[in-house]
N, C-alpha and C positions, 0 to 999 in steps of 0.2 A: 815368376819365382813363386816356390808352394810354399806359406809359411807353417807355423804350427800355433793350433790357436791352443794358451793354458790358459783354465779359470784365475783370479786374480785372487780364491780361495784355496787353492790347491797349493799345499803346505804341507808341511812331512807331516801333521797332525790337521789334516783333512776338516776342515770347516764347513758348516752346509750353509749354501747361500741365506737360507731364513736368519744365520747369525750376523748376517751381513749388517756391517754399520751403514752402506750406501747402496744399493740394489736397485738395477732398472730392468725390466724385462721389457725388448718390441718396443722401448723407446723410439719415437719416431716422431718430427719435426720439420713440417714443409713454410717455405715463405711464398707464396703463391704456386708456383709450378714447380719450383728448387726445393730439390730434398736434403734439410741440414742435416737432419738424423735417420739412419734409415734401420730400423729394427735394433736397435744396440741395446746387447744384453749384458750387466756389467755388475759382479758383485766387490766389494771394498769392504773386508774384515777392518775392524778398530785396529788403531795402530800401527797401518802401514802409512808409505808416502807413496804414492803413485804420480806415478809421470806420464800425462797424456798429449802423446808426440803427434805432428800431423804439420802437414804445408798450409799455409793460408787456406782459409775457406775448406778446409777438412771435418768442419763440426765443436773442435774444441770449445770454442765461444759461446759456442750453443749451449754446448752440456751442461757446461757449469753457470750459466744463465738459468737454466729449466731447474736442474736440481737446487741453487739459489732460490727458486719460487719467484722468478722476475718474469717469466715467459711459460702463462698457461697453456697457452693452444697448442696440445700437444697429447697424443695417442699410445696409448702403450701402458705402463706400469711404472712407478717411482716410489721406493723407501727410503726413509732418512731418519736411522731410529727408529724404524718401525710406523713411520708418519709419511702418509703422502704429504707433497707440498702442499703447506698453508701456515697459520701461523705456528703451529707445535714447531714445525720442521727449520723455520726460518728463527725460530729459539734457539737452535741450537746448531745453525750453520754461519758461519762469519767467510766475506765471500770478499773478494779483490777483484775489482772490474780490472780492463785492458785500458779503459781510459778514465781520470778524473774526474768523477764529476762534482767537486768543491768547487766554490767560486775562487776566480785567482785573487780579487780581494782579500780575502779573509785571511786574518793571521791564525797561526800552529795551533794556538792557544785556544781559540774561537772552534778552530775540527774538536779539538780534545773535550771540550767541555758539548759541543754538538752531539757525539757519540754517548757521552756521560750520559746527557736526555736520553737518547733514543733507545740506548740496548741498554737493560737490567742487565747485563753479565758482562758490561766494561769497567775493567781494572782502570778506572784513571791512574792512578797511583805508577801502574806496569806500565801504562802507556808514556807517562812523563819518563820512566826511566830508559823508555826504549827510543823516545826522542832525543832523548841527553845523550845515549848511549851512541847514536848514529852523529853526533856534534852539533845538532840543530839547536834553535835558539825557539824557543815557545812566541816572541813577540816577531818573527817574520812572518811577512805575509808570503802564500804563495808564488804569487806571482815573481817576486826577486831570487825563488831559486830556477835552479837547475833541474833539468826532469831526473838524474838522480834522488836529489835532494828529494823533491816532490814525494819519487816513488818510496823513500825512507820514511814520511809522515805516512803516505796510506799503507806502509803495512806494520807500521807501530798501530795504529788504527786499527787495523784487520788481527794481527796477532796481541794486542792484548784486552781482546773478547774471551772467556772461559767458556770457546765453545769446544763440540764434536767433532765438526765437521768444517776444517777450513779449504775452501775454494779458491785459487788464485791463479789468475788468468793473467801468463806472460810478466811478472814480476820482473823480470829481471834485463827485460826486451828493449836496449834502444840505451842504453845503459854503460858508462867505460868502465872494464873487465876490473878496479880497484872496487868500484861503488856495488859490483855483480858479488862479490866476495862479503862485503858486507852488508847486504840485502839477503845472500843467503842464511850468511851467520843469524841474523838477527829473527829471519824464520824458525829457522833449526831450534836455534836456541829458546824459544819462546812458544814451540809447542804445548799443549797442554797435555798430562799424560794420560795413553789411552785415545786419544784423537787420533782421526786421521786425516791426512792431506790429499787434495787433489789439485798438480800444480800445470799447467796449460806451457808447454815453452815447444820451440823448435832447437832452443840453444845444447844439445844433447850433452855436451860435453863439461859444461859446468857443474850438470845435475845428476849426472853418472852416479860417482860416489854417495850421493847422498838419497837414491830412488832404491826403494822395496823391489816395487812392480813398476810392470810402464801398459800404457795402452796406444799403440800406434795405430790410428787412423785416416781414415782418406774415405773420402767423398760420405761422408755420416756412417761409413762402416768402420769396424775393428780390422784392420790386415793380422795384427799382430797383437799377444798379449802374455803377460805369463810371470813369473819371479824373477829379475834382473841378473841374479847368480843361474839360474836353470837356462834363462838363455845365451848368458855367455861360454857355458860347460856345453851345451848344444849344436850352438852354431861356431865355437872356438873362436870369436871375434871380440870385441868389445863393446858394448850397448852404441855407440859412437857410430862404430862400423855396421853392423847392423840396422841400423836406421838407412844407413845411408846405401845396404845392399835394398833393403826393403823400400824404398822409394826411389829406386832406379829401373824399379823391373816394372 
């Protein structure tokens, strides 16, 4: 199947990659002889949510590890704000792994005041309300919830940082479709404005509604990419279906 690749800047008011809030050129990432990333070139104007779709082991993890600044070894070209990774760039990106890595000890209350140290640009304040707001109780410890629950503390965590640039990788993965609803909400809602999102999922159909752009990849390359309304008018399908013509062929 031939797809049609669109810049992720290509807008009826035409953006040139240098305004780009997130830009990689020839991004390219091997783990010994496996190539996670393989030349990906990728511009993210401020202000959109982007959806970077793919099967296991298609790169997603990678990407938003490297431009996170977790994983140097790595070829090619990265902007973020105008900052390759290091500490400028990791100021102003708030990133959600795929997995926890809080101890299951430690109670709500113990992440919240954790992040207060670490990042200058955490809202305690947002965060307590984004914990109440999800029904969590600040003196549980992790280990007594539910991987719901859990995934609702790290992204009160993650979303109330006042950054640029949020990362989140499969939020919503492993999850019953009540708790998916409001992990999304509490995303959405809790953006800062003028950010932009880059969100890692396979689940296409949840995040439909709520994606700009999408970036669909497989095996560290781009198949597909472009404005989520430009390619529903395109290909007459629904971002849904097109995923799923686009990794059949």
């Amino acid at each position: 199947m031939t797809t049609t690749s669109l810049p992720l800047s290509d807008r009826g008011d035409t953006m040139a990659p240098e305004h780009a809030l997130v830009s990689t050129r020839g991004l390219t990432v091997r783990y010994g002889s496996r190539t996670a990333l393989d030349g990906l070139d990728l511009d993210v104007p401020a202000g959109q949510i982007v959806g970077l779709l793919g099967e296991n082991g298609c790169g997603k993890s990678t990407l938003l590890k490297t431009l996170a600044g977790l994983y140097a070894d790595y070829s090619g070209e990265i902007r973020i704000g105008g900052h390759a990774p290091g500490p400028e760039s990791k100021a102003i990106v708030s990133y959600l792994p795929d997995r926890s890595s809080l101890p299951d000890h430690v109670r709500v209350r113990y992440c919240l005041e954790l992040f207060a140290d670490v990042f200058a640009d955490f809202d305690l304040d947002k965060a307590r309300r984004l914990v109440a707001g999800f029904g969590l109780d600040e003196s549980m410890r992790l280990k007594q919830m539910s991987k719901g629950m859990r995934e609702k503390v790290q992204v009160s965590l993650t979303m109330a940082r006042r950054a640029r640039v949020f990362l989140l990788d499969e939020p919503i993965s492993g999850v019953d479709p009540a708790a998916r609803e409001g992990i999304l909400a509490g995303v959405l809602d809790n953006l800062e404005p003028g950010s932009s999102l880059l969100v890692a999922t396979h689940l296409v159909h949840d995040l439909e509604t709520t994606l700009d752009s999408v970036v669909m990849m497989r095996h560290g390359r781009v198949l597909l990419t472009g404005e989520v309304d430009d390619l529903r008018a395109e290909h007459g399908s629904s971002l849904d279906q097109i995923f799923r013509k686009v990794y059949r062929s």
